[in-house]
N, C-alpha and C positions, 0 to 999 in steps of 0.2 A: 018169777016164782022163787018165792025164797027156800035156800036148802034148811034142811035141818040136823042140829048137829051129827047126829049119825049119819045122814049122808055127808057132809062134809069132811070126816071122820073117813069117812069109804073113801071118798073123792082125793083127798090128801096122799092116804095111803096108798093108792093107784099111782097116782104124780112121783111120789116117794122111789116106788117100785120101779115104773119108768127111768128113774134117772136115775138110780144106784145102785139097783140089781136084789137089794137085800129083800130078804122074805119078809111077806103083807104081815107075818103074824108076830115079827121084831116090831111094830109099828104099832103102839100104844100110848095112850093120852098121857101119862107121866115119863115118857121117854123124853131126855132130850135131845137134839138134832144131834147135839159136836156129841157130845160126850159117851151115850147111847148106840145111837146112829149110825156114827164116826161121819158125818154129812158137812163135807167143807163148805165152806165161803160162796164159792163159784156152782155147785149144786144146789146151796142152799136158797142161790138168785135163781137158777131154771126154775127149781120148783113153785118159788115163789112168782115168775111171770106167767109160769103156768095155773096155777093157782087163779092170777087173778084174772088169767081168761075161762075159765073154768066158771069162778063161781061169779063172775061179774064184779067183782071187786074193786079195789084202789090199792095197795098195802105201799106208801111213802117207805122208802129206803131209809130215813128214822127210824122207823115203825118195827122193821124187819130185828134190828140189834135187840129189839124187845122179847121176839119170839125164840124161847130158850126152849121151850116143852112141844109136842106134840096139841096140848091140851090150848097153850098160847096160843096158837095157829087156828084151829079151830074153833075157838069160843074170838079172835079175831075177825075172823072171817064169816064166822052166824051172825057177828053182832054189825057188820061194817056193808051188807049186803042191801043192793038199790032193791 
C-alpha cells in the first residue's frame, strides 16, 4: 500500500520525535534537518533506517546527503515506494 504524502509527513515526524525528543509541531516540510532541527549525522541514519522500514523503502546512503529539508524526505520516500 502506498503512503501518501501526508501520511508520510505523519510517519517522518513520529521517527523524528522518537529519536530526538523535539516537538511534532517543530517538524515541518521546509525545515531543514541540521540546521532547523539541529538533527546530527548519526540521528539523521536511525531515522533514516527507520524510515525505510516503515515505509518500505531503499534510501542509498548517497541518497541521504540529498535530503536537506523535511519536504526532501518525503516527496523521497512517496516517490521511491514499492
Amino acid at each position: 500500500m502506498a503512503f501518501t504524502n501526508d501520511e508520510v509527513l505523519e510517519g517522518l515526524t513520529e521517527l523524528i520525535i522518537d529519536e530526538t525528543g523535539i516537538d511534532g509541531s517543530e517538524v515541518a516540510l521546509e525545515k531543514s534537518f541540521t540546521d532547523d532541527l539541529d538533527i546530527d549525522s548519526i540521528s539523521m541514519m536511525t531515522i533514516v533506517v527507520n524510515a525505510e522500514e516503515k515505509f518500505g523503502v531503499k534510501i542509498p546512503d548517497d541518497e541521504v546527503k540529498n535530503l536537506k529539508t523535511v519536504a526532501d524526505a518525503v516527496n523521497y520516500i512517496a516517490s521511491n515506494q514499492e
